[in-house]
C-alpha positions, 0 to 999 in steps of 0.5 A: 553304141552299147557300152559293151561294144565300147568296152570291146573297142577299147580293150582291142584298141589297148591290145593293140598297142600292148601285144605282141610287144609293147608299143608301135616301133622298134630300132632295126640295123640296117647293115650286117653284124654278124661276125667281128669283121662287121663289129670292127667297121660298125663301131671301133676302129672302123666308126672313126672313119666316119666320125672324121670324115663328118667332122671334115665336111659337115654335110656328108653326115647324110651319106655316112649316117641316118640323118638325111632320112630321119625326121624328130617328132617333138610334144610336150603334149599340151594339145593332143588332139581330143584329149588336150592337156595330157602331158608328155608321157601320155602322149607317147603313144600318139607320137609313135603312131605318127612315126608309123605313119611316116614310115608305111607312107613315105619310108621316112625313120622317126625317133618320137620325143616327148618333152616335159617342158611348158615353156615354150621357149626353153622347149624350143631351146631343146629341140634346137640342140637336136638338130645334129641329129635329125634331117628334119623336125615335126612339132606335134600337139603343142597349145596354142599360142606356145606352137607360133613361138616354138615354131618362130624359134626353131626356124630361126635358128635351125638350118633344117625343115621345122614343120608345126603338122597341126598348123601347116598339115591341117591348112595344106589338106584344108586348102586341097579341100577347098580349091576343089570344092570350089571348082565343083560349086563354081565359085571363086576363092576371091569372092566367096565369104568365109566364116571360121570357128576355133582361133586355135593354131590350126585354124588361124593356119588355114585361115592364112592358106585360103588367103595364100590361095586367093582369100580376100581378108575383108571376106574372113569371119573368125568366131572363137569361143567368146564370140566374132572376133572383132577390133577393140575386143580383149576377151580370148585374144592373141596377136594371131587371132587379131589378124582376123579382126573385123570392124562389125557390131555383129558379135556371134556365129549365127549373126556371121553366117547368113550367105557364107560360101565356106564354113571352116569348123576347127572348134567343137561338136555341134556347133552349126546348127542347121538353121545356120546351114539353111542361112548360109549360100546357096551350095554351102561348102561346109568343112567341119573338122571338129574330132569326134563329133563334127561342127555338124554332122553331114545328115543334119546340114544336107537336110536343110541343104542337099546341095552341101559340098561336106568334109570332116575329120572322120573315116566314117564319112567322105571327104576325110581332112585327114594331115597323113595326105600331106606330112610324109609326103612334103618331108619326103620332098624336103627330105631327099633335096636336103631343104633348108626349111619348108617354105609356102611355094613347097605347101603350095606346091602340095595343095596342088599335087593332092588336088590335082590327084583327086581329079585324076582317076582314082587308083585301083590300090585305093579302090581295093582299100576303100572298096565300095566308097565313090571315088569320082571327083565330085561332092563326095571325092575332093581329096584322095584317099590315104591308101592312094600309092600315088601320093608319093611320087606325085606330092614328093616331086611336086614340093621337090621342085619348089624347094629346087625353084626357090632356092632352098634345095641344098643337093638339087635333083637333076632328073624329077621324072627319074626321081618320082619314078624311082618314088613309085618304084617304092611303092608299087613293088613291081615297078622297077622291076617292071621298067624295061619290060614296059620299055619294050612293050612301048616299042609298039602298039599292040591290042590286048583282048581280055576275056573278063571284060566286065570285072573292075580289076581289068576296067582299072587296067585298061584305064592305066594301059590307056594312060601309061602305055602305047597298047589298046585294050580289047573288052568282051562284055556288055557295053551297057554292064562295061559303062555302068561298072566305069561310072561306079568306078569312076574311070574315065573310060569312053568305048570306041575312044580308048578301048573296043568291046566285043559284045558276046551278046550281039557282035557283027563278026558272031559268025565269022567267029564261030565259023572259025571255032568249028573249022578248028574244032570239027574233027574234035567232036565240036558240032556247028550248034555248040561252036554257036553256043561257045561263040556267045558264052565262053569269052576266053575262047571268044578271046583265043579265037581273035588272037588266031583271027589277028583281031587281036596281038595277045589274051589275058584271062582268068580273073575268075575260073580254074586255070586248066580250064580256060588253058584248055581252051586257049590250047584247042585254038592257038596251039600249034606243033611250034606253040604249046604251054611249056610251063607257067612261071610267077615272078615273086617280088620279094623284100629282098629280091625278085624270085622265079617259081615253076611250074606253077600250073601246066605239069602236074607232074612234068617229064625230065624233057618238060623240066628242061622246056621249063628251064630254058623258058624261066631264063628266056624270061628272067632275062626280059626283067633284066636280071641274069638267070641262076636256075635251081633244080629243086628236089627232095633229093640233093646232089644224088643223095635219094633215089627218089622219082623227083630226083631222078626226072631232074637228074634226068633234065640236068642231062638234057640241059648238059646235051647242048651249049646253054646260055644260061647257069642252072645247077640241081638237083638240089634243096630249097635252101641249098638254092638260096643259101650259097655258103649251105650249097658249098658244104654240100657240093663245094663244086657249084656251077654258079656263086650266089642265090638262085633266081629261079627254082623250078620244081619237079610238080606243080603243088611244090611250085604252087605250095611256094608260090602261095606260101610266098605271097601270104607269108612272105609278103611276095607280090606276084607278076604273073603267071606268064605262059611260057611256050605260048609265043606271047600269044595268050597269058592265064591269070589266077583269080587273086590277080589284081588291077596293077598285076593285070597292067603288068601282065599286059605289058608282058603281053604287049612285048613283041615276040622280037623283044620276046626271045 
């Protein structure tokens, strides 16, 4: 790398770090103070209330405080990783950036402490006092052997989980590592011969895990920098490390590793050299976790040994050992069964759960993150990725439950299915908004046909239809381009199995179908050679045309393409007198709430007769995902204040809507912000029909709809479920090519709802 590149990453790296305010973290309130009332209750009188309930019962400290969901990551910074000694104020920004990660991964607050204190038991003296004020403490970069001392303290003498990451992180992400390299080469942890380098916290840590896993500690080589260690040496030892001692006249790395299965690297770069590699077992798993410059690079050791099972501790190469796979997770855990401490069944439980998911199919939120990198279990997908959402529920409730079966969950979590829901619920925004809408859909079996059949974002989809709800999915593609995108994938998809594919290309009802397009289509200039044309090309069409044949319930499309055009399509075969396109309606999934939008795409500039369709459509369907429909109206003009053409076709569509009985509220015409802000709504028309923000804005064209819609994505940082096509019967949805694979499987729930659990 030129030096002025490493000049550019650096200044962008302190950039980072300094714009646009200083630091990586901030203290936000996480209840309103915004006028006295708040103050009194906030602080005095209104606090003691609190204070006095704590002193009363200890334990409902977590129900009247942030203690259960606060974790303290203490350093003396005397070995920060790369760096080493540093001190405690430099180490500032790393502790900071592990309190970030706590919170993106597993919404955990972290206060990040940095102590300048070196003796390790007056350290562990000051991190004991804190414990009134965190539900659990992370040990972070401390030397060794200090680490083993200040751990051995604080667990001792605290009632709270004390979690030493650079031990315990390490040997966990390690030991998933491990049990699955194993199962791709074959071999059995009991029997295979381990050769280790760097006698440091986190590698005797691992060296204790494999053993938990099944190592034999006759069969475990421990190098450090002076050598093997063995009985009778005095050089560089501990009493950690003499653990490992062996009874041998070898004295060196490269005399330990002829036949070793597992080379476990913790030391420094280039230290195995790859004549070392070329000695050692025969499909070598070669774990090289030396940052930034591995024990060897990959290159090196797979050139004297192709078949080598390889991981590191860089994102550059897979099969990255990286402690951001555990730690939120475990806490998070811990954390929300109020756990006493982290004991080995909760690690071991852990080591599982990440193993287990690598060998499930990689999830499309991962794929989308760490687009073009394999991610089929095998040599070069051990572990998951960090971005893999699932890590949360699965690792959480899986060390949950040992903290349950082992007896150190102080409140117990009665239903773990519920829990590890309500978990995924955190992290796919949609998912509990989605709930009774998969519910419904779970009360039949309904066959989707999606028109884009070949694009991986609906081949992930249909890998979670297939293993989440009771649908079957229909693909028009070619199977061959279907069966190669599935293996480069890595989804285990099989055809006729688990899904059907109509081929454009070569399908034994071409006939019937096109057959059925030119009955439908005579009379509208469509001639037999062009509904044969159409038949092999235009795969929504081909979709429409089974959905009106009864080959298929539903059809998604639109992954790509215009939306006017593929409606056009679904209009000229499945519309009908009773069925036409009312309007299309996006559920915004807010921080704060879900919101409706419409119409999105249909109406360009819809009459007062289509905004009042729109109305009734958006609340028919608020009330699908649970929620109690409040219509907003949206003009420029409020109330009647402008004589303007939005107004008037709202005020006209409010009439319309007047005409009848509703089940619904809606309210209009009206401002955006009068819609969301009810106290705004009161001093401009103090006789609303409905208290509250709005649910649903329907707009009086489709570039104001679309405008917020979009607005609310980028800006808002809104995920859309949608666009649903209303006025369609359910028959056919139109997506928009930004969807993605989990908005394909919403969408095909929403499909997959029978018309009865529809109206």
């Amino acid at each position: 790398m030129s030096d002025s590149r490493k000049e550019s990453l650096k200044q962008a790296a302190l950039d980072y770090h300094e714009f646009p305010k200083p630091g990586k973290l901030e203290i936000r309130a996480s209840k309103p103070l915004a006028n006295g009332r708040d103050l009194s209750r906030a602080y005095s009188p209104g606090v003691a209330e609190a204070c006095l309930a704590i002193k009363s019962e200890p334990a409902d400290a977590r129900r009247f405080t942030a203690k259960g969901n606060l974790v303290g990551v203490v350093s003396n910074g005397s070995a920060v990783l790369g760096l080493g000694n540093i001190g405690a104020l430099a180490s500032k920004p790393v502790m900071e950036g592990k309190a970030v990660l706590f919170k993106k991964f597993a919404d955990i607050d972290c206060f990040d402490i940095e102590v300048n204190e070196s003796d390790p038991v007056k350290l562990a003296e000051i991190v004991c006092s804190l414990e009134p004020t965190f539900g659990a403490i992370n040990l972070e970069d401390i030397k060794a052997p200090d680490c083993f001392i200040v751990e051995k303290i604080c667990r001792e003498r605290m009632g709270i989980p004390v979690f030493h990451d650079d031990q315990h992180g390490t040997a966990i992400v390690v030991g998933a590592a491990a049990v699955n390299a194993l199962r791709v080469a074959g071999k059995d942890i009991g029997e295979i011969k381990i050769v280790s380098t760097g006698g440091g916290a986190a590698g005797i840590a691992c060296l204790d895990m494999l053993m938990k896993l099944g190592a034999r500690r006759e069969n475990i080589w421990l190098c450090d920098i002076a050598g093997l260690v063995h009985e009778g040496r005095t050089e560089e030892m501990t009493d950690q490390k003499a653990a490992f001692a062996q009874k041998s006249d070898l004295r060196n790395l490269d005399d330990v590793i002829d036949g070793c299965d597992l080379f476990l690297g913790l030391s420094g770069g280039g230290v195995l050299k790859p004549d070392m590699v070329a000695r050692m077992a025969r499909q070598p798993i070669i774990l090289a976790l030396a940052n930034p410059e591995p024990e060897i690079m990959p290159d090196e050791a797979r050139a004297v040994a192709p078949d080598a099972i390889i991981a590191t501790g860089r994102s550059d190469y897979p099969n990255q050992v990286n402690n951001v796979l555990c730690f939120p997770f475990i806490f998070r855990g811990a954390l929300d069964v109020g756990a006493t401490e982290i004991n080995d069944a909760m690690k071991l439980a852990c080591i599982e759960a990440i193993a287990d998911l690598a060998r499930a199919t990689s999830s499309a939120e991962a794929a989308e993150a760490y687009r073009g990198e394999p991610m089929t279990f095998g040599p070069d997908y051990l572990i998951p990725k960090a971005f893999d959402p699932r890590l949360t529920g699965v690792v959480a409730s899986a060390v949950a439950r040992a903290a349950m079966e082992t007896g150190v969950a102080t409140k117990p979590i009665e239903d773990l299915a519920a829990y590890k829901a309500r978990l995924d619920g955190s992290v796919f925004k949609s998912a509990m908004l989605m709930r009774p809408v998969f519910e419904a859909a779970a009360t039949a079996s309904r066959h989707i046909v999606f028109a884009e059949g070949e694009d991986e974002r609906v081949l992930r989809a249909a890998q979670a239809m297939i293993e989440e709800t009771t649908d079957t999915p229909i693909l028009i593609g070619r199977p061959e381009v279907i069966a190669a995108r599935c293996e480069r994938a890595g989804l285990n998809l099989h055809l006729r199995d688990d899904f059907n594919v109509v081929n454009p290309q070569k399908d034994k009802r071409y006939r019937e179908y096109w057959t059925t397009y030119h009955g439908l289509m005579e009379r509208r200039g469509v001639t037999p050679d062009l509904a044969k044309a159409i038949m092999r090309t235009n795969t929504t069409a081909i979709g429409a045309v089974m959905v009106h044949r009864g080959d298929a319930d539903s059809l998604i499309c639109g992954t790509f393409g215009q939306y006017l055009w593929h409606l056009k399509y679904v209009q000229q075969v499945l519309g009908t007198p009773q069925l036409k396109p009312v309007g299309a309606l996006s559920l915004m999934i807010l921080e704060d709430g879900p919101l409706f939008v419409a119409d999105t795409h249909i109406h360009a500039e819809p009459t007062p007769e289509q905004i009042a369709e729109t109305c009734i459509g958006a609340a028919r369907h608020a009330r699908r995902f649970g929620l109690t429909p409040k219509i907003a109206l949206c003009s420029h003009s409020q109330f009647g204040n402008l004589d303007c053409d939005t107004g008037r076709r709202m005020r006209a569509a409010m009439a319309i809507l007047d005409s009848e009985p509703r089940d619904f509220l809606y309210e209009g015409e009206m401002n955006i912000d009068a819609a969301l802000d009810e106290e705004l709504r009161d001093r401009i028309y103090p006789n609303s029909r409905y208290r509250g923000a709005a649910n649903a804005l329907i707009f009086a064209n489709s570039d104001a709809a679309s405008g917020v819609r979009n607005i609310l994505k980028v800006k808002g940082n809104g995920l859309e479920v949608g666009p649903i096509l209303m006025g369609m019967g359910n028959r056919a949805h139109i997506v928009t090519s930004s969807i993605t694979a989990r908005g394909l499987l919403n969408m095909s729930a929403i499909a997959g709802t029978p018309v009865a659990h529809y109206g």
